[in-house]
C-alpha positions as CSV (number, residue, x, y, z in Angstrom):
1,X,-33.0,150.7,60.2
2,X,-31.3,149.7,63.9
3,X,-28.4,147.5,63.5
4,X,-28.3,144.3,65.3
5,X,-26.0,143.0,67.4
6,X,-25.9,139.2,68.6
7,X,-24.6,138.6,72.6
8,X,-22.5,135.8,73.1
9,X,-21.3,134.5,77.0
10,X,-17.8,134.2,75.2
11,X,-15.7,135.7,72.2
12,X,-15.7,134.2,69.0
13,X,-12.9,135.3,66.9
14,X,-13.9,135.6,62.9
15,X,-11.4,133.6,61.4
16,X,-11.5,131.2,58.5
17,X,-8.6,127.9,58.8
18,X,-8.9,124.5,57.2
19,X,-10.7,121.6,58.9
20,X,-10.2,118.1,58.1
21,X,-12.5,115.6,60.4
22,X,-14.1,112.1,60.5
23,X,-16.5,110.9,62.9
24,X,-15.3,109.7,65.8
25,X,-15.9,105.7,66.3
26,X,-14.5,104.9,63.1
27,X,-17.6,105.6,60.5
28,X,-16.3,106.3,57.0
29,X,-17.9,109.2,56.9
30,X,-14.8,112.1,56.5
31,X,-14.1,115.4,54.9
32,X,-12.9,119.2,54.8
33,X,-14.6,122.2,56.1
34,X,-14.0,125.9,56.9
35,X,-14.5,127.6,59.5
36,X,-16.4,131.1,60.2
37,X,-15.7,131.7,63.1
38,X,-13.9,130.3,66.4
39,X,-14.5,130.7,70.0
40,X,-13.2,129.2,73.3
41,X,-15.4,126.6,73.8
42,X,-16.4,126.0,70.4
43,X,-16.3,126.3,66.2
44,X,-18.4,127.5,63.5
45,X,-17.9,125.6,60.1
46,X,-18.7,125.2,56.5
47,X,-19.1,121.6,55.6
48,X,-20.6,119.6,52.7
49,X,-22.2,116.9,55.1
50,X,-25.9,117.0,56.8
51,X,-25.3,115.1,60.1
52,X,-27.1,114.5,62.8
53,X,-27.4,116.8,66.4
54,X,-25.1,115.4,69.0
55,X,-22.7,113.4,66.3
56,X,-19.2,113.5,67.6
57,X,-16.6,114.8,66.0
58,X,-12.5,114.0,65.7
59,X,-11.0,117.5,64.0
60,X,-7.7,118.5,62.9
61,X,-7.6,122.2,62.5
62,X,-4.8,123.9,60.6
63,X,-4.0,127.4,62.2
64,X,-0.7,128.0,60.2
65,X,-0.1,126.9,56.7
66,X,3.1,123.9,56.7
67,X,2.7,123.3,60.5
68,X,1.4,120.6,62.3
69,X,-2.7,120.8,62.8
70,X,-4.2,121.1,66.5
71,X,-6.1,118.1,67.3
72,X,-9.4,118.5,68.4
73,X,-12.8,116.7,68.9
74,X,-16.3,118.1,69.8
75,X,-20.0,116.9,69.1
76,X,-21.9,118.9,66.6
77,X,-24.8,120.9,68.6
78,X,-26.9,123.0,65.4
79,X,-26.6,122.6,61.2
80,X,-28.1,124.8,58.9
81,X,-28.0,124.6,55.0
82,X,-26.6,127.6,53.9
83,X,-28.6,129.7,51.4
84,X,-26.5,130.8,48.7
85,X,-23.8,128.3,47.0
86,X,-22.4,130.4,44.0
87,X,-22.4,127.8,40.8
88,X,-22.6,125.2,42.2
89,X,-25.8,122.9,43.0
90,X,-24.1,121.2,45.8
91,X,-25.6,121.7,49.4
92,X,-23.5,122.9,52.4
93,X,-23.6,123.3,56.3
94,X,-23.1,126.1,59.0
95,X,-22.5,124.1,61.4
96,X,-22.1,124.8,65.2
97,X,-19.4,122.2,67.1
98,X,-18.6,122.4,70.8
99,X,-15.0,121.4,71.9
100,X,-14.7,118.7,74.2
């Protein structure tokens, strides 16, 4: 079997930090992710909420435990459900965001 590789315009660094966000506007709607990865322009996370294509995001992203998180915002562009949740009948999101 050939591996495969996937080819990407810019680096995306695999890395998994803490993501607290809301929507931006002021809907209630607010939680915790994870990410999977991490690029220049954009974030890859785990997150417990289907939302819609284009739904903006207000993000702050914890790189180092005890400091102060980076505050971000971006507009989600893709969401898949993820396949496999290990005991637990709860759904969750891969979920492609590009920075503003």
């Amino acid at each position: 079997m050939t591996p495969t590789f996937e080819f990407r315009k810019l680096f995306r660094a695999d890395v998994i930090l803490r993501i607290d966000y809301k929507i931006a506007g002021g809907k209630l709607i607010k939680g915790k992710a994870y990410s999977k990865n991490l690029g220049s322009t954009g974030i890859c996370v785990i997150m417990p909420e289907k939302l819609r294509e284009g739904t903006e995001l207000e993000m702050d992203v914890y790189i180092t435990r005890g400091k102060k998180p980076i505050l971000t915002s971006g507009k989600i562009l893709w969401q898949t459900e993820c396949r496999y949740v290990p005991k637990s009948k709860k759904k969750y999101y891969v979920t492609g965001i590009q920075f503003n």
